[in-house]
N, C-alpha and C positions, 0 to 999 in steps of 0.2 A: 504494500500500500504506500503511497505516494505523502510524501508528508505534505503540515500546513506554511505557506510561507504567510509574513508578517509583511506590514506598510502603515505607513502614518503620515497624516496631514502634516505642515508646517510647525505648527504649534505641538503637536504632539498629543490636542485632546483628540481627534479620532483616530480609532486605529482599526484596521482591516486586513481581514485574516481570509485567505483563500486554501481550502479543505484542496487536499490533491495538485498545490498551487506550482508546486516544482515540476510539474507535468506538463510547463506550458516550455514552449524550447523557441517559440515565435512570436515579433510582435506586430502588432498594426499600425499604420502609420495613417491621419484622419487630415485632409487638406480641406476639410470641408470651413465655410468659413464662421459658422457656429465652434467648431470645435479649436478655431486658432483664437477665437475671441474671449472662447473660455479659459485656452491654457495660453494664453498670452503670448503664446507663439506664432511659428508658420506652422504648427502642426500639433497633434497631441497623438502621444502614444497608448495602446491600449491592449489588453487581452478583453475576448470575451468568457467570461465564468459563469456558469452557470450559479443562478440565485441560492439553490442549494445549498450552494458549498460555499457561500459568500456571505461574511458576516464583519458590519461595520458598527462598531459600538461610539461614542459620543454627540456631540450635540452636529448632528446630520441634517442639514437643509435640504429643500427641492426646491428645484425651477424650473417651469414646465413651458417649454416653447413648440413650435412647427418647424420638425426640420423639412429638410429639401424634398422629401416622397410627400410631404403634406401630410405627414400623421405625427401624432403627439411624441416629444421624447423630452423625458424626465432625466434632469441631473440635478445630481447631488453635488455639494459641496457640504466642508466644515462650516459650519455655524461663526465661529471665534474666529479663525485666519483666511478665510476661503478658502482654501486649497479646492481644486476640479477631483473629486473623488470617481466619482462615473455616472456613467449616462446610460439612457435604456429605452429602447421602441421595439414597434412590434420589429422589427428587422431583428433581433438579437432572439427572438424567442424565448425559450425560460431563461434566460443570460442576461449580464449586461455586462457594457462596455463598460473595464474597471480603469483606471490610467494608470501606467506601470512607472509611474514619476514617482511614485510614492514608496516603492518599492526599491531596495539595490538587489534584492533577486534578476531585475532584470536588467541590469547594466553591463549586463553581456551579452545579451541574448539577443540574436539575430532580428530583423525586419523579413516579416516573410507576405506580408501585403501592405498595398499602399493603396488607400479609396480615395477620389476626389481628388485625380490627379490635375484635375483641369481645372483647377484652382492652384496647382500648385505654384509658389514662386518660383520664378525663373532662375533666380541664385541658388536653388537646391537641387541638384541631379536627382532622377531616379535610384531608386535602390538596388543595387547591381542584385538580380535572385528574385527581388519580390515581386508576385504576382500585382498586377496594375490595373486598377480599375476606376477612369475618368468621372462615371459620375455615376448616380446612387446604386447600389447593387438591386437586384428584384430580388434574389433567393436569400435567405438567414444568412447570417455571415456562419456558423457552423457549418453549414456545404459547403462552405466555398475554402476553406481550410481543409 
């Protein structure tokens, strides 16, 4: 069995634990531009986890917009520092998109998709490997991993 890995907001009041979490060996790369708004970047990174096995304990916010397919997606942030904890619409199915910024499990871990590449800035190459997908996916993002 797969252990849990650990991540925390800024501030260190939430923290999020992913059940099976060292099972993930690839990450997401999001150009959409809801998601460079949220993490302040040209990009935010992510796994999808299933809800399961995803447990985030402290003072946990939502905000609930229209992304680009026009259906609802819920993200979370820390209450106290904001930090972009993760997001979730029907595209992730029982999962959500968790952001692996929080985490140093994933600071080695490969890029193995990149969505909303037609958004992407021009100063950032593609991901030499990663699968490329210009604008919103139709199938869960679990098929398509």
């Amino acid at each position: 069995m797969s252990q849990a890995i650990q991540g925390h907001c800024l501030c260190g009041e939430t923290t999020i634990s992913i059940q099976n979490g060292d099972s993930f060996q690839g990450q997401i790369l999001c150009h959409c531009w809801d998601c460079k708004r949220t993490s302040g970047s040209a990009f935010s990174t992510n796994v999808v986890a299933p809800l399961k096995d995803t447990v985030m304990v402290g003072p946990v916010r939502t905000y609930e917009t229209t992304g680009a397919s026009g259906n609802p997606v819920t993200r979370s942030f820390c209450g106290t520092c904001g930090s972009a904890l993760s997001h979730r619409s029907i595209m992730h199915g029982d999962g959500a998109a968790i952001q692996t910024g929080n985490f140093k499990y994933f600071a080695d871990k490969p890029v193995s998709l990149e969505f909303f590449t037609k958004d992407r800035w021009s100063v950032i190459a593609p991901i030499e490997g990663a699968k490329q997908f210009s604008s919103p996916v139709l199938k869960k993002v679990d098929e398509q991993t």
